[in-house]
N, C-alpha and C positions, 0 to 999 in steps of 0.2 A: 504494500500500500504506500502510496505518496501522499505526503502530507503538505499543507500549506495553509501557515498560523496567519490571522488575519484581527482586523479587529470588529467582535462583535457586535452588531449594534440592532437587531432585532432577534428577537428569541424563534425557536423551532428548533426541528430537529428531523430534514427531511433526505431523501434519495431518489435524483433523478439521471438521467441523461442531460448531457449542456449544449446551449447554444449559443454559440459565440457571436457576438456581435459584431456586423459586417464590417471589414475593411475600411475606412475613412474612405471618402472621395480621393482622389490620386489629385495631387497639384499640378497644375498646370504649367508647363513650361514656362523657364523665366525667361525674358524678352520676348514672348509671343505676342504679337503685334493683331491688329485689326484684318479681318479677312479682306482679300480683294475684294476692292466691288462695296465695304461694307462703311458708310460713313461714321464719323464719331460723335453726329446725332443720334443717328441710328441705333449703334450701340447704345448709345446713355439710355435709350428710351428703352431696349431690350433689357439694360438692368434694372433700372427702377421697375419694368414691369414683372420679370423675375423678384424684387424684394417686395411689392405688392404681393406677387402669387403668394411667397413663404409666408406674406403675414399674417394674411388670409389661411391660410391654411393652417397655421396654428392657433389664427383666433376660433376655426371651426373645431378644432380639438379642443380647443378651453372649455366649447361651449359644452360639451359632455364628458367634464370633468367639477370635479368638487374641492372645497378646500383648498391643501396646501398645491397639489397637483391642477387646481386651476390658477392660482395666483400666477404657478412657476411659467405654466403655459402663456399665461397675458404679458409676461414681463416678459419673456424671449419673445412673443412678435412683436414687440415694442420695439426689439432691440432688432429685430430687420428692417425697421424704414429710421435707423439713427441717420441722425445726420450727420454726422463724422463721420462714419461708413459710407455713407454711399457719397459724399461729398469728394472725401477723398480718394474713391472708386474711379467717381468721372474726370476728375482733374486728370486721372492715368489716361483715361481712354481720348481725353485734347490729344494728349500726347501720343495719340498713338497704340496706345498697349490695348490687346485683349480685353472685352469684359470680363470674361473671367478670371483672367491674370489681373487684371484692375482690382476688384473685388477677394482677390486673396491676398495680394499684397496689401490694402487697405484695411483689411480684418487682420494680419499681423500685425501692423502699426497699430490697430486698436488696442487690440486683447495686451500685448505687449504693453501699453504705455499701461492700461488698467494693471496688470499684474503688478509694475514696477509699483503703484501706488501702493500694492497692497491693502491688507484688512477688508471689506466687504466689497470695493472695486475688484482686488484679484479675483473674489466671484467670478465678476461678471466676463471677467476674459476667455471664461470657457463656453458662455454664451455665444460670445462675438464669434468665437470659432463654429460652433455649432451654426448660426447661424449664414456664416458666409459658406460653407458647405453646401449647404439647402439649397443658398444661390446660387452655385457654382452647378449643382444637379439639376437645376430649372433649367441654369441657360445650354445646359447641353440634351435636355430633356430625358433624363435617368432619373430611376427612382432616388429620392433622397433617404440618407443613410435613416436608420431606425429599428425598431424591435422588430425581430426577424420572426416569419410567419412561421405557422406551424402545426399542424393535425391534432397533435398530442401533448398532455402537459412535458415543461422542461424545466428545467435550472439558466437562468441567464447570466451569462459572461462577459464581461468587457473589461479594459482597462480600468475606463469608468462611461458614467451613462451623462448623455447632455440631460441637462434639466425637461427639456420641451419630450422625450424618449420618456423617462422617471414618470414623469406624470401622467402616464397614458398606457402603462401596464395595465394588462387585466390580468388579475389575481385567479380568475380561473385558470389560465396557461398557463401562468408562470407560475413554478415553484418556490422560489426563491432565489436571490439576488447575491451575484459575487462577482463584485470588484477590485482588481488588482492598485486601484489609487485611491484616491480620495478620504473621507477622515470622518469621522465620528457627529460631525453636524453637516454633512454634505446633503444636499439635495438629496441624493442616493438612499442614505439613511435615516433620514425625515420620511420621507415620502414612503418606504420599507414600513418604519411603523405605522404608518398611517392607512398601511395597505392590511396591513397583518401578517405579513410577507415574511420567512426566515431572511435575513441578509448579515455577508459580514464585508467591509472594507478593507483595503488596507493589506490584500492577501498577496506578493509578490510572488509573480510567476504562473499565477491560478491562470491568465490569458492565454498560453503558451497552450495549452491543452486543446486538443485535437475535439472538432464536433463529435458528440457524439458519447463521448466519455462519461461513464456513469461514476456519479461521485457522493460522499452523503455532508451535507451542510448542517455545522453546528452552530447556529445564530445567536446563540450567550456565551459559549464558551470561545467562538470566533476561530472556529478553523473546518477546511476542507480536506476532503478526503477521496483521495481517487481508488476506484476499484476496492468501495467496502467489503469488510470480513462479514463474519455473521452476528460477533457482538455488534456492531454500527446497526445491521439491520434491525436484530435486537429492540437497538434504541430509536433506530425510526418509526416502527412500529408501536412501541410504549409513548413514543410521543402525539400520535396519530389516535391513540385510546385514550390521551389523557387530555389533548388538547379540548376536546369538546365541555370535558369540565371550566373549560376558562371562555368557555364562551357566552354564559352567563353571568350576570350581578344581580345579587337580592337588589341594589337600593341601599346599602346602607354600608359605606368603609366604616371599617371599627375594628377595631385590637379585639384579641381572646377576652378579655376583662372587662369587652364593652365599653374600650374608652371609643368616643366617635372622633374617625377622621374624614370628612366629605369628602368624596372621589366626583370631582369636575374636570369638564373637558376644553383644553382649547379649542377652539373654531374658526373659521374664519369670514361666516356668511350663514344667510338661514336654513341653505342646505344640512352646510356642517351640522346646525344645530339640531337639525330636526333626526339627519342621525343619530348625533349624539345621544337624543332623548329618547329614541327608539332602545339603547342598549344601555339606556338605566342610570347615565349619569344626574347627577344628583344637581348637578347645575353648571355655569360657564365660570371656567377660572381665569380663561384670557379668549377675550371677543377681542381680534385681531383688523380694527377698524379701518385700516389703510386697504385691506385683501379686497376693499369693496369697490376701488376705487383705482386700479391700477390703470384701467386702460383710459381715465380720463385727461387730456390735454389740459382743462379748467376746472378748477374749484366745485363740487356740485354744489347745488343750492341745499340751502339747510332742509326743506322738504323734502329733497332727493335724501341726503345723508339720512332725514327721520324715519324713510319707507324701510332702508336699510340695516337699520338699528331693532327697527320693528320687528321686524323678520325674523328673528333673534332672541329678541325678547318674549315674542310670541309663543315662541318654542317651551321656554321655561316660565309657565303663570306662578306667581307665588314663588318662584325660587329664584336664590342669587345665581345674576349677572355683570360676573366682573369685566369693563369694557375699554380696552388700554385705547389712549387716543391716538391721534395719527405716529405709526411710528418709523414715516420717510427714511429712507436711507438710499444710498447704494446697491444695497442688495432691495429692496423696494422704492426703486424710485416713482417718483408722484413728481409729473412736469411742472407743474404750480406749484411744487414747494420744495424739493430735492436741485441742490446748488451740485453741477454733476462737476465742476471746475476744481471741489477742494483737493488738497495734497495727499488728506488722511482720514477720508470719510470715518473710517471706525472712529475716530479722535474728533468728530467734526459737529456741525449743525445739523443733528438728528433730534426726534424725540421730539421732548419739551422745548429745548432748544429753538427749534425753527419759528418760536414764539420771538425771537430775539431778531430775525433777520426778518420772519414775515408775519407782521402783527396781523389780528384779526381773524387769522383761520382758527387757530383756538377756539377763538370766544365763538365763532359761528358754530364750530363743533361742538361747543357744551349745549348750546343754544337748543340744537339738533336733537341731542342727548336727551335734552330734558323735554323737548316735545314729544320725542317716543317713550317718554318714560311714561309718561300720562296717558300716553294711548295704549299702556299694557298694563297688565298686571305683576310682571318680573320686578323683582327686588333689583335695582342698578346700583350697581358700585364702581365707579368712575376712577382710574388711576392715571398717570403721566408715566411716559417711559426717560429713559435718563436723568432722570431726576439727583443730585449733586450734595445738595446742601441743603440748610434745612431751610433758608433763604428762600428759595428756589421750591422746596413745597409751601411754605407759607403761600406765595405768590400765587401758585395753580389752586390751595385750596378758597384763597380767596376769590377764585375766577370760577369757580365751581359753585361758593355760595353764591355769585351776584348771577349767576345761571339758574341757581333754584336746584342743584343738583346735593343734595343731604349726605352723601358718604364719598369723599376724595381721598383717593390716596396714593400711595407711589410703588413703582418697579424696584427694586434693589437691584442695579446691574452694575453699578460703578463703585468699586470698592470704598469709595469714601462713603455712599450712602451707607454702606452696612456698619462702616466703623464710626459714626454719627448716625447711627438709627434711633437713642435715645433722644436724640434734639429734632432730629429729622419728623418723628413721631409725637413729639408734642402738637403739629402743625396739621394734620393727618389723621382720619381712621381707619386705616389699613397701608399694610406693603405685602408686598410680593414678588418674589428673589425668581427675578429670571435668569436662571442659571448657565444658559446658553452661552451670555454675554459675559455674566460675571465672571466665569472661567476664563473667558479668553483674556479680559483684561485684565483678573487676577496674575493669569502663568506668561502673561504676553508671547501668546502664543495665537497666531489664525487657526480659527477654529474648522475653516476647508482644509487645512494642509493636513497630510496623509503622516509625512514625516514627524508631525509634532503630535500625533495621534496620542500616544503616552504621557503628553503633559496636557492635553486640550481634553480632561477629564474631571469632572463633579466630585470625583471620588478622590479627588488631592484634599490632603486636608489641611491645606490654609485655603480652600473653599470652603470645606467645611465648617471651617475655625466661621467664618466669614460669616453665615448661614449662623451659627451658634449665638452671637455678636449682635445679629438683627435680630432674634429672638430675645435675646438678653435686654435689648435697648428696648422692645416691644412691651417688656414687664417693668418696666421702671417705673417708682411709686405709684405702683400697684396697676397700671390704668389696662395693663393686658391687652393691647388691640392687637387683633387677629393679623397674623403672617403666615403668605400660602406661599406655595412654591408651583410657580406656573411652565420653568425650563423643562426640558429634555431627562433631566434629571428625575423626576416626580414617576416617568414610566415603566422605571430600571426597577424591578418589586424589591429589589436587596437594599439599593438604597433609601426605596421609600421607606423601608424601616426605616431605618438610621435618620432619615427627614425627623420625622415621626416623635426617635427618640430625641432628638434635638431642640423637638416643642413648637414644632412647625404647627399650624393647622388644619390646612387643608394642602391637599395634591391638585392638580392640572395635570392633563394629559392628554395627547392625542385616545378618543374615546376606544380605540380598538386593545389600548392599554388598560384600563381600567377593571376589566372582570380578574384577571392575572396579578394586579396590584392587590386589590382585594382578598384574593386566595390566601396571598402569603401575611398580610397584613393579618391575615383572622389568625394564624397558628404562633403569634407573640403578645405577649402581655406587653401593658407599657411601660412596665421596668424591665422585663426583659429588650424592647426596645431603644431603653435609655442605656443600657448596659453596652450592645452594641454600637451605640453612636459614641461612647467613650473609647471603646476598642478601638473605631475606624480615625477619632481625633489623635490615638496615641500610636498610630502607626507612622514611620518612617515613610512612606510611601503609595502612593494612590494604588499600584498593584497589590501591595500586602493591604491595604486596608478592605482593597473588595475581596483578597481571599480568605480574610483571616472575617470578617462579615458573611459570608457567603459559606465560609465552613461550618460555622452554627446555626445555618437557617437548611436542613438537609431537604427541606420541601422545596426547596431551588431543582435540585438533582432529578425528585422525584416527578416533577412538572415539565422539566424539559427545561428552567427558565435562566 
């Protein structure tokens, strides 16, 4: 058997046949010029209509997609009619050169300058490549690259997957997801848990393997395996009779001892939500208010934003909706409000922030907020994302009361908020440690890079320390307001203990995490809880902390998880 350790970042335990994901488009000869006969109007108009086709084409895939996998899709056709791209397409083809040699050279110059930028622009440089691809396959009329067909379920292969690919998997074909690049918050493995999908990243070499190859995938413990024994089958099996246990929720997260911890979902629209409430979560820990909004040029009017909001709230009558306001970036840019010029987006005017360079959308947003809040019955809780200082919520919470909006409060993603959550929290009633971010700004580490995989983890414990900190400063003279954890973290069932024992209060999750969180939450008491969250704070190391955690939870093993 060949083995090939990766990193795991959704759970399973499955065995298929793989299919490797086709061949890139071949580049185009350099210096390849304009055909005879072919002017360099001509051309420009052949490529603009080529990056119309692509955009088109992936806004019709958004349109029957949900969630995270529709944002990804709307924000890569965005990213076929840039105009950098295609600007600097046509200046090639004045001169002479290829539309296609135009448009690859021009999507290297992009993706490159993004990468150099790093932090949420290097995202997007793997876009820009995806994207002039597609172009590249238009203008020569070849299928464009993508998820390879196929009669029978398989196991999917690649390097790694473009975003606009990710998001349009069907879970019935596909077995599960394995990537030789990519990192632990990639598209890839966002989008994996959100499918329900085994996947592990990270796995070097796994691409080299021949169509065809039957392998078995461990999606928590992060590693493939070619030509399983009969233990592996064994365990694929046992995972296939046990998984259907996790595919229910009472309704109710709670410890063995009955302490209660609400199991919420993130979202990012009223689809999301009405799923989510199909499979029993208990309410929204992060309503993802930008997802609503990606393909707009302008501001929507606050009635548009309130139809939006509605949708949502509708979902959950009588329970909490916690609803983060716009949170622009790089990796979600919004044309009316995303400065795409800065040096270092991750470091830049996101968030709360973009209050500072573009007044007004804020307060239109609460405005929004508190219109649909009156047209539902959902309980709304309103927070700001990069929130700093306690300056800095003072300010939104006062933009919240003169909204009419009753509970404001703030994201922990920037480590000075957690280390100032006692002052931050006087201003405030509620936070919620979006752990995504925190980590990367904790280890200063990009939370896409593959390589930094081992430090771009929840389970470092000066995250943890961090996490303990905002909970600590949440109790001070007495006043206990509630801190949820809405990152990527909250899905992981080993460390939602450890959340848990650290005094967190509620979980967020992608909703297809939720029955599996709950399973393992029911078989600990909350001292035994608190006991683990000290273990995993007095480890030397994010790897021994989740082994030396994960050794004392054996319902891990027995779950597959």
């Amino acid at each position: 058997m060949q083995n090939f350790p990766g990193v795991g970042v959704s759970p399973g335990r499955v065995i298929g046949v793989i299919r490797q994901m086709p061949k890139p488009i071949s580049e185009p000869p350099a210096g390849e010029q304009l055909a005879p006969g072919t002017t360099a109007e001509e051309a420009t108009a052949a490529l603009k209509a080529a990056s119309q086709a692509v955009h088109d084409e992936l806004k019709a895939r958004a349109a029957h997609a949900t969630g995270d996998g529709k944002a990804v899709l709307e924000a890569t056709a965005l990213m076929a009619k840039d105009t950098m791209l295609i600007k600097g397409a046509s200046k090639l083809i004045a001169r002479g050169v290829s539309g296609e040699r135009a448009i690859w050279e021009s999507g290297s110059s992009v993706s490159e300058m993004l990468h150099n930028l790093g932090g949420y622009m290097a995202e997007r440089a793997t876009d820009v490549l995806d994207v002039r691809a597609r172009i590249v396959a238009e203008l020569r009329g070849v299928p464009a690259p993508g998820i390879p067909s196929s009669s029978t379920p398989f196991i999917l292969v690649a390097e790694d997957l473009a975003p606009a690919d990710t998001a349009t998997l069907d879970p019935n074909k596909v077995l599960a997801l394995v990537t030789s690049g990519g990192g632990p918050q990639s598209h890839t493995a966002i989008i994996a848990r959100s499918l329900g999908l085994p996947a592990v990243v990270a796995a070097v070499g796994v691409d080299e393997l021949p169509d065809g190859t039957e392998v078995y995938v461990d999606g928590a413990a992060g590693s493939i395996t070619a030509q399983p024994d009969g233990s592996l089958r064994a365990a694929a099996e046992a995972w296939a009779a046990t998984a259907s246990l996790l595919a229910e929720f009472s309704g109710t997260g709670a410890t063995a001892d009955g302490h209660l911890v609400p199991l919420l979902a993130n979202v990012g629209g009223g689809k999301d939500a009405e799923a989510a409430a199909k499979l029993g979560a208990e309410g929204v820990g992060l309503f993802r208010t930008e997802f609503c909004f990606l393909e707009r040029d302008t501001e929507p009017s606050v009635e548009e934003q309130a139809a939006a909001y509605k949708s949502v709230f509708d979902a959950f009558p009588g329970k909490k909706v916690v609803l983060r306001t716009l949170d622009a970036g790089a990796d979600k840019p919004l044309p009316f409000l995303t400065d795409s010029t800065e040096p270092n987006p991750a470091l830049g005017v996101r968030g709360y922030r973009t209050d500072f360079t573009t007044p007004g959308v804020l307060d239109r947003q609460l405005e929004a907020i508190a219109l649909a809040e009156k047209q539902s019955e959902a309980d709304v809780w309103v927070m700001a994302p990069m929130i700093s200082t306690a300056e800095e919520a003072a300010h939104f919470a006062s933009m919240c009361a003169g909204a009419g909006i009753r509970n404001p409060g703030v994201m922990v993603e920037v480590p000075s908020a957690a280390l100032t959550a006692e002052s931050i929290l006087r201003e405030v009633n509620f936070a919620s440690l979006g752990t995504n971010d925190l980590t990367q700004y904790a280890m200063a580490a990009d939370r896409q890079l593959g390589p930094l995989a081992n430090l771009n983890t929840p389970w470092q414990p000066a995250v943890l320390r961090l996490v303990g900190l905002t909970v600590e400063g949440s109790r001070a003279e007495g006043s206990g307001k509630p801190v949820g954890v809405c990152g990527e973290a909250a899905a992981d069932p080993a460390l939602a203990v450890v959340l848990t024992g650290l005094g967190v209060n509620t979980l967020s999750m992608t909703a297809r995490s939720i029955a599996a969180v709950a399973a393992v939450l029911k078989t600990v008491t909350l001292s035994e809880a608190q006991q683990l969250a000290k273990l995993a704070l007095s480890a030397p190391s994010a790897t021994e902390a989740r082994a030396w955690v994960r050794e004392k939870l054996p319902v891990l093993e027995e779950l597959g998880l």
